[in-house]
PAVOKE-150185 format. One record per residue (C-alpha): residue in one letter; x, y, z. Coordinates in nm, 2 decimals. Example, Ala and Ser with C-alpha at 12.3 -4.5 7.8 and 13.67 -1.06 7.14 Angstrom:
2
A  1.23  -0.45  0.78
S  1.37  -0.11  0.71
//
This chain:
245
X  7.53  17.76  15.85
X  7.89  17.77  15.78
X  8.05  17.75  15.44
X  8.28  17.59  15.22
X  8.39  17.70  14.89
X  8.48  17.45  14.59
X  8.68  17.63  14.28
X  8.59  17.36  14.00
X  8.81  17.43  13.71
X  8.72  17.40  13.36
X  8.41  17.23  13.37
X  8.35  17.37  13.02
X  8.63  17.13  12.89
X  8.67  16.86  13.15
X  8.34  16.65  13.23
X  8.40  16.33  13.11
X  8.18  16.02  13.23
X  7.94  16.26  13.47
X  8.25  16.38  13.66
X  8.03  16.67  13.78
X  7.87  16.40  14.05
X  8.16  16.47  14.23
X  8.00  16.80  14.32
X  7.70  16.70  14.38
X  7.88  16.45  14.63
X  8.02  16.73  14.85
X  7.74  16.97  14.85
X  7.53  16.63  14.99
X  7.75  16.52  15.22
X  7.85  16.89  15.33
X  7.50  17.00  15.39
X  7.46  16.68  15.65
X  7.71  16.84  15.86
X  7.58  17.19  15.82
X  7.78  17.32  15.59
X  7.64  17.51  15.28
X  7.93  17.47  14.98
X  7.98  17.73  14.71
X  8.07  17.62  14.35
X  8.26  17.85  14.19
X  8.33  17.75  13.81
X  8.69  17.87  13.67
X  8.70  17.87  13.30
X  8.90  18.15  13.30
X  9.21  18.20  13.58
X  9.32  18.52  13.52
X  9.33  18.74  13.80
X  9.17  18.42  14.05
X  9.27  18.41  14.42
X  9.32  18.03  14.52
X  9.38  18.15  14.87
X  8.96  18.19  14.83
X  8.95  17.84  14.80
X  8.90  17.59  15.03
X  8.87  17.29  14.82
X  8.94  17.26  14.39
X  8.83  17.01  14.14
X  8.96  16.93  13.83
X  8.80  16.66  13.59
X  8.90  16.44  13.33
X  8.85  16.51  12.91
X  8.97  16.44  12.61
X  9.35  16.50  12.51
X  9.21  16.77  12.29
X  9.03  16.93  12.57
X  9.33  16.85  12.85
X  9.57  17.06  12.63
X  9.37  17.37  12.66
X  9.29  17.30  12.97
X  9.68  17.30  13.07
X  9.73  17.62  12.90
X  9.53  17.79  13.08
X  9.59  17.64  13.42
X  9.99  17.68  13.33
X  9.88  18.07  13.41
X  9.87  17.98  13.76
X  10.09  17.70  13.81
X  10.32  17.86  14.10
X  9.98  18.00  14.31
X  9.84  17.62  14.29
X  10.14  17.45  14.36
X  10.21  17.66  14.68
X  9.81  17.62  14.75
X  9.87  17.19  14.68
X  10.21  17.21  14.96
X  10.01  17.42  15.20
X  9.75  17.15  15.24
X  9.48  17.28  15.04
X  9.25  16.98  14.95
X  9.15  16.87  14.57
X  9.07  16.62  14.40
X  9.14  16.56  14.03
X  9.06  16.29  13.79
X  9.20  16.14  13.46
X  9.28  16.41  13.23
X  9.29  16.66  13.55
X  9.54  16.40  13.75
X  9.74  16.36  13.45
X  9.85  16.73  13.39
X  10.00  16.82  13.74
X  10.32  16.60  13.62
X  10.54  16.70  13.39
X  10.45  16.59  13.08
X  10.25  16.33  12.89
X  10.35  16.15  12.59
X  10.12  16.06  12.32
X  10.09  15.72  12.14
X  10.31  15.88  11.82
X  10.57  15.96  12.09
X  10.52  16.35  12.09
X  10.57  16.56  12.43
X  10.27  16.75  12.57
X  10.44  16.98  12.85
X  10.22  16.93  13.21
X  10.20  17.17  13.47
X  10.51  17.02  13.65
X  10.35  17.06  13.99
X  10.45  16.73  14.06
X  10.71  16.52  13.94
X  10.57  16.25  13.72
X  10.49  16.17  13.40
X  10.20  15.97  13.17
X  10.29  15.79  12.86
X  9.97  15.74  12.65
X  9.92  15.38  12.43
X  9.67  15.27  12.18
X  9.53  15.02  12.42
X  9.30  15.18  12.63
X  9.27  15.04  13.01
X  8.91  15.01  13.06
X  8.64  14.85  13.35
X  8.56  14.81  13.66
X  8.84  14.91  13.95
X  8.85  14.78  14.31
X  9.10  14.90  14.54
X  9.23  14.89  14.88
X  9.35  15.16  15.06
X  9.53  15.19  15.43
X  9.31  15.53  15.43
X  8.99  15.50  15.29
X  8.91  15.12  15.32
X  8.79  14.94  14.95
X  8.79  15.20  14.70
X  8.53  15.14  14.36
X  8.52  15.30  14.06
X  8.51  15.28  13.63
X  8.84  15.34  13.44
X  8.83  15.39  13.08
X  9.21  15.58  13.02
X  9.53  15.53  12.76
X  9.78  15.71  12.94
X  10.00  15.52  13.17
X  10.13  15.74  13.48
X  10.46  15.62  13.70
X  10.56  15.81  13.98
X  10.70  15.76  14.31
X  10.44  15.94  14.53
X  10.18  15.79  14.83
X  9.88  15.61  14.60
X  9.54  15.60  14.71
X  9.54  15.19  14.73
X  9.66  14.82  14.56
X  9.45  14.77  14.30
X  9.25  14.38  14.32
X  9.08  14.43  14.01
X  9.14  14.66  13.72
X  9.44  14.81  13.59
X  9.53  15.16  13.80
X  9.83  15.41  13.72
X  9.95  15.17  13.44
X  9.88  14.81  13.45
X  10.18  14.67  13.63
X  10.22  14.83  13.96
X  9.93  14.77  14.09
X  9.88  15.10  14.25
X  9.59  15.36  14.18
X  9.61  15.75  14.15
X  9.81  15.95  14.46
X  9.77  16.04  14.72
X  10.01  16.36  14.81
X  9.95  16.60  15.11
X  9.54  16.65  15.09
X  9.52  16.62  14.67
X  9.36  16.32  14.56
X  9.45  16.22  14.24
X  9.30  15.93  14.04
X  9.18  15.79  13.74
X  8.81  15.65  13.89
X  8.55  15.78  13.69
X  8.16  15.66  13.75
X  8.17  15.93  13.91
X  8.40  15.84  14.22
X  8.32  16.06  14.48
X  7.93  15.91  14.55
X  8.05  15.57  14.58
X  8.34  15.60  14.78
X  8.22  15.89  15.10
X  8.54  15.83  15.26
X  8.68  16.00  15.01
X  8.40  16.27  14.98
X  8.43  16.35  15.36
X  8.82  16.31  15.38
X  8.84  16.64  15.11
X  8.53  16.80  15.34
X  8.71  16.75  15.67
X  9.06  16.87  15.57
X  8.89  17.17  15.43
X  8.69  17.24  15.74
X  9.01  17.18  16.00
X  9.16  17.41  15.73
X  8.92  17.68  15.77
X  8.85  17.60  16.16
X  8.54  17.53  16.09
X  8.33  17.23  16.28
X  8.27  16.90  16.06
X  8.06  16.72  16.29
X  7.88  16.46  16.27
X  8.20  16.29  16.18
X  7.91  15.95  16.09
X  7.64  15.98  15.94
X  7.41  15.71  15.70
X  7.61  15.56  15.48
X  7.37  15.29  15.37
X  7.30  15.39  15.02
X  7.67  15.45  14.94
X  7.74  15.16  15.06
X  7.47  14.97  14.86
X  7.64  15.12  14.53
X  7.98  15.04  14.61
X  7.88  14.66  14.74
X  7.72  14.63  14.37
X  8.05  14.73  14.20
X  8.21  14.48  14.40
X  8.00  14.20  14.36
X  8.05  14.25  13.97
X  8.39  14.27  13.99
X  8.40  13.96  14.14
X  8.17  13.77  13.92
X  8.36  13.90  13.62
X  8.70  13.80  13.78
X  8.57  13.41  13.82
X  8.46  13.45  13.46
X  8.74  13.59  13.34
X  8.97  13.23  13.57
X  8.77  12.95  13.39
//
């Protein structure tokens, strides 16, 4: 069996809305191809090797929790940026998306520094954006998932989709999370990665073409994925012709 291995940082602090399913959707989907995937959990990055990883996670928490979080992640800014433009593959949500810009304001206007790994920025409001989010993407097809954030995030980067329903980066663009080299960045809780596979395998098969490793079968059942995202979407619907009359 060949293997991958996932470094999951912080999952101490950042676990918000059963983030950690995300896992669980890479070891499931892995395994079908024959790949066994090793979690390794990083509360700690001192003295941590990212070239040892073939694919990282970061989740979403609380602004409390995302400031300690960025403190210690800020002790290896420079090694994940260079992993991030070499291609390696992540995935990181809310709190976790948030911090790779540069900084994030907070609703009484003061300036939490980000890990400036990207260049964007996420100005927080008392109104939180919060629901159901469906979302079309020209690379993973209708994209589903539960927002519940007050930061609004503007940048200029590839997006995973339009958004048809729900509010995305920051209610008026209409775009959801990014989309840069092979980090996925969003702010689709639920969790997002069993609902949407095309995401789950699009992280697994960049890591395996990464690692020249097979990822075959490229299909495989998709049924009861498919069930849960079709329910999301029928709900979003129903809510949107409530929400008309």
């Amino acid at each position: 069996m060949y293997e991958l291995t996932v470094f999951h940082f912080m999952p101490d602090k950042l676990n918000l809305y059963s983030d950690i399913g995300n896992i669980m959707a890479l070891k499931y989907r892995a395994k079908q191809r024959n790949i066994k995937l090793k979690v390794v959990d990083i509360n700690e990055t001192e003295g941590i090797d990212l070239s040892e990883a073939d694919i990282f996670f970061i989740g979403g928490g609380s602004d409390r929790e995302q400031a300690l979080a960025t403190k210690e992640l800020a002790k290896i800014k420079t090694q994940l940026k260079t992993a991030i433009e070499d291609g390696l593959p992540g995935l990181t949500v809310c709190g976790g998306y948030q911090f790779l810009g540069e900084k994030y304001i907070t609703p009484d206007g003061q300036t939490l520094e980000g890990l400036n790994i990207l260049n964007f920025y996420t100005e927080s409001q008392p109104e939180r954006l919060t629901g159901d989010v469906v979302i079309e993407s020209e690379t993973f097809g209708t994209i589903v998932g539960f927002e519940n954030h007050g930061g609004r995030t503007y940048h200029q980067f590839d997006t995973l989709g339009h958004v048809t329903y729900g509010y995305g980066n920051n209610a008026t663009d209409q775009k959801e999370g990014i989309h840069y080299k092979n980090l996925l960045g969003t702010y689709l809780h639920g969790p997002v990665l069993p609902k949407n596979h095309e995401m789950t395998d699009y992280l697994l098969e960049a890591a395996a073409k990464r690692k020249g490793i097979p990822f075959e079968p490229k299909q495989i059942d998709n049924t009861a994925e498919e069930q849960a995202k079709q329910v999301l979407i029928d709900r979003a619907r129903k809510n949107n012709q409530k929400s008309k009359k």
